[in-house]
N, C-alpha and C positions, 0 to 999 in steps of 0.2 A: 786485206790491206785497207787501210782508213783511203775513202776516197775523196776526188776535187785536188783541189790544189795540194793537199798532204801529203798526195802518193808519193811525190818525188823525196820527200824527205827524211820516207823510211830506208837504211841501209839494209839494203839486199843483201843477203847470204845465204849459203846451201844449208840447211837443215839437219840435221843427224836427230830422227827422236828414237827416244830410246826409252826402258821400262825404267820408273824411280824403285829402289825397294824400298818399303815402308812396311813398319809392324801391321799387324792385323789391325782391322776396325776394331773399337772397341780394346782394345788390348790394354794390360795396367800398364804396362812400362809405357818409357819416351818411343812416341809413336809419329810418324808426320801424317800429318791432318789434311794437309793441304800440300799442293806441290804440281809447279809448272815448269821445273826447272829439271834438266838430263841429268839423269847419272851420271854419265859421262859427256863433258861438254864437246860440240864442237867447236872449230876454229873458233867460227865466228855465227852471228845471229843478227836479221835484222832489228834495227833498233832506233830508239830514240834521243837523238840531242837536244840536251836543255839547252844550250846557247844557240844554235841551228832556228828552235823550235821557240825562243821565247817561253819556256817552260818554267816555275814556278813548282811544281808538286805533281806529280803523276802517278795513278796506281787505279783499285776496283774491285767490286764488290767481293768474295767468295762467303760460302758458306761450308765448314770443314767436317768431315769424315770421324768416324769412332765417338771415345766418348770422354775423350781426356780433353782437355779446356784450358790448360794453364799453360802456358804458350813459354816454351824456351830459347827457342830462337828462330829466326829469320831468315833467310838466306834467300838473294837478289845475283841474278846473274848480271853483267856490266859487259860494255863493250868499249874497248881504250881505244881511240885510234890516232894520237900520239905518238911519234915518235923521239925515241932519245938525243938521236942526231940534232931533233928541234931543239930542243933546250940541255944541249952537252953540260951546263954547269950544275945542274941536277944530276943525284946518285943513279947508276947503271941502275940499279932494281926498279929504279919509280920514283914516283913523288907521293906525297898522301895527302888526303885530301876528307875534310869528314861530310858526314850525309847523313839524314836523319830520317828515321822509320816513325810512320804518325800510325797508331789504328783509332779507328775510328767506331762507335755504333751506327744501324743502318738507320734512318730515320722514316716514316711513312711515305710509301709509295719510291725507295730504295732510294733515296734520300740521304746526304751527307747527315750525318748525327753526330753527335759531341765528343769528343775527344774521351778514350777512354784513359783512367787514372793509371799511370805506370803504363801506357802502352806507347809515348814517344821518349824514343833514343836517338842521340846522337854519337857517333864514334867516327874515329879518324881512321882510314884505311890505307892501306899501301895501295897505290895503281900501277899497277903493271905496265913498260911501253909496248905497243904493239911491234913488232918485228920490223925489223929498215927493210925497205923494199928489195927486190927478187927482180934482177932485169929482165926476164920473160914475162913479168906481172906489170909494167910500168910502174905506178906508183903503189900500188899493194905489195905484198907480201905471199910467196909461195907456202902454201900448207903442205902435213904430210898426206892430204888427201889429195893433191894435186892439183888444187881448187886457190884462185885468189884471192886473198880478200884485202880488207883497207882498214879493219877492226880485228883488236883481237879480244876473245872474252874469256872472262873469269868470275869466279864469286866472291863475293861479300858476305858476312853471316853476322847478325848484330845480336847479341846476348841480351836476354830478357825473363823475365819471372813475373808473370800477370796472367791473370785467369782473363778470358774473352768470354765473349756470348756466341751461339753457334755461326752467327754469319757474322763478319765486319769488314768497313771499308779501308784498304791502308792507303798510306799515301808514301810516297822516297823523294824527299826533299833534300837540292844542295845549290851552290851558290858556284855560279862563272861569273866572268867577266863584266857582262853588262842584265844578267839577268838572277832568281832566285828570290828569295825573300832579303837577300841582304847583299847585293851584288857587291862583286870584291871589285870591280872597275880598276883590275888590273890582266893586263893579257897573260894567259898560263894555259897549260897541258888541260885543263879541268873543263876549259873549253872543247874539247874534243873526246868529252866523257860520256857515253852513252849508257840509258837502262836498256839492256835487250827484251825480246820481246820472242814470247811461244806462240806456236802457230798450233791449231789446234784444240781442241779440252783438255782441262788438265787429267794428270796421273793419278790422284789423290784429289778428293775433295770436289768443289763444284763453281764453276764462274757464273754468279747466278745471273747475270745478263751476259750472255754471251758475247754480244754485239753492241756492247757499252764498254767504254771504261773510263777513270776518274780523272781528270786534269784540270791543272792550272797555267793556263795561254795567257801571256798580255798579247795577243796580237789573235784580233776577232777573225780572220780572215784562217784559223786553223781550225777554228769550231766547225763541227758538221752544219751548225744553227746559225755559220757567222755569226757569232759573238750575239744574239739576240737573246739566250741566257744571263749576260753579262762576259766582262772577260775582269784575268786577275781575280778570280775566285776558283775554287778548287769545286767544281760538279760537274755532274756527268755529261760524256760526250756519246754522240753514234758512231756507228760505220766501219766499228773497228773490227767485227768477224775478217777473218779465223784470227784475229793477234791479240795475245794479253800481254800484260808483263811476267817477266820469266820470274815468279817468286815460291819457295816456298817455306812453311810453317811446319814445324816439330814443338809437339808439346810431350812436356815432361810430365814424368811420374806420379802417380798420385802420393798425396804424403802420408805418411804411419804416426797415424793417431792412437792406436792400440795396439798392443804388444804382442795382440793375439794374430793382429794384419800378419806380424812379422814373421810365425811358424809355418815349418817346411821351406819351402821354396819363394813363401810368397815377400819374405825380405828382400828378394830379386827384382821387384815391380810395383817396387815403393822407391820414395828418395825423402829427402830433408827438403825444408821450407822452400828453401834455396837452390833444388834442382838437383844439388848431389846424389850421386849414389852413396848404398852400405855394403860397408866391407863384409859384412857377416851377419848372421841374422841377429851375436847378440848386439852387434851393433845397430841393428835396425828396433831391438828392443830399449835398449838404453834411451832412444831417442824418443817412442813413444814416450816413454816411461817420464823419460825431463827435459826431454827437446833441447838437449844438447850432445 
């Protein structure tokens, strides 16, 4: 747990870890490379509020596993802790809300580096309310594990088609009330949106500073350096062993360039430009053949 004055603002929760399954290292098909986020989630996890925390952009270094590079998707575990009773004129499902995935190259000495081309997204997501409180829980919410909590979490997964380099830094930007890159300076649920946070090494892949990770604070007084790095910029923080953020990364298939990739079995562990799979292997030749 990040320490000093921070501690109090990590949300505490019971833990469930559990094995991620992921293809083999190295494997051709869509394999995940990286991965801090459960199989099976629990309730809840503690985590980080951007409006709580003055946040701006939060994420951290890894360096990924196998040998597939072209990165398909994302997946961010979240913690809502919102409830619907708050804002009844909003749909029973949620509200939605978008948030953008930045990667980044490391730069020397693990150093923010430049934005890589085709690797920031933004998508709009459904959020979840967390469950109305449980009167044996005061203000939380009773689990089926018998455990309270005051978040409930879920996943996010942002689609993507971009080759990486073996290590890069990401970042999960979104915009509350009075904080973000573009604050919405208006009161909503979005303010009680949190990224969660793994305890732990990850499952897949590697956090190559363990005891780091990436942020953007306008409020110096949450820096482990009090803000003597700067604040309002997106670089590295200490202190944070054993918590990262809960993400992880699957990349897709290598693509069939040759028609010859595509016999036997091996049409299976190829796809198109685009991440799809082939229905059959002449379909995985046709494509060599005219990339269409």
């Amino acid at each position: 747990m990040k320490k000093g004055t921070f501690a109090g603002l990590l949300a505490l929760a019971a833990l469930a870890v559990t094995a991620v399954l992921a293809s083999p290292a190295g494997a051709a098909g869509p394999a995940t490379i990286y991965s801090a986020v459960d199989s099976s989630l629990a309730p809840n996890y503690p985590s980080l509020g951007y409006q709580a925390t003055s946040t701006q952009e939060f994420g951290d270094e890894v360096a990924f596993a196998g040998a597939n590079r072209r990165v398909q998707n994302v997946t961010v575990t979240m913690s809502d802790w919102a409830k619907h009773s708050d804002y009844p004129s909003m749909p029973a499902a949620g509200y939605t809300h978008p948030i953008t995935l930045k990667l980044y190259t490391v730069g020397a000495g693990h150093t923010l580096g430049t934005a890589i081309p085709g690797g920031t997204v933004t998508q709009t997501f459904l959020i979840p309310w967390r469950p109305e409180p449980t009167p044996t829980c005061g203000t939380a919410w009773l689990a089926s594990d018998n455990n309270c909590y005051n978040g409930y979490a879920f996943n996010i997964t942002f689609a993507l088609n971009v080759t990486v380099p073996n290590s890069v830094i990401y970042g999960i930007a979104y915009n509350t009330n009075t904080h973000g890159y573009a604050p919405l300076n208006a009161p909503g649920p979005y303010e009680s949106l949190n990224v969660a946070l793994h305890s732990g090494a990850p499952f897949v892949g590697t956090d190559v500073e363990p005891d780091n990770v990436f942020w953007n604070t306008s409020f110096a007084g949450f820096y482990t350096d009090g803000g003597l790095g700067g604040v309002n910029t997106f670089r590295k923080d200490t202190a944070w062993a054993p918590y990262s953020p809960a993400v992880s990364f699957v990349a897709a298939a290598a693509v069939a360039t040759n028609k010859d990739q595509c016999k036997g079995d091996g049409w299976q562990n190829l796809s198109r430009q685009d991440g799809s799979a082939f229905k059959n292997q002449g379909d995985c030749i046709q494509y060599a053949n005219t990339g269409k």
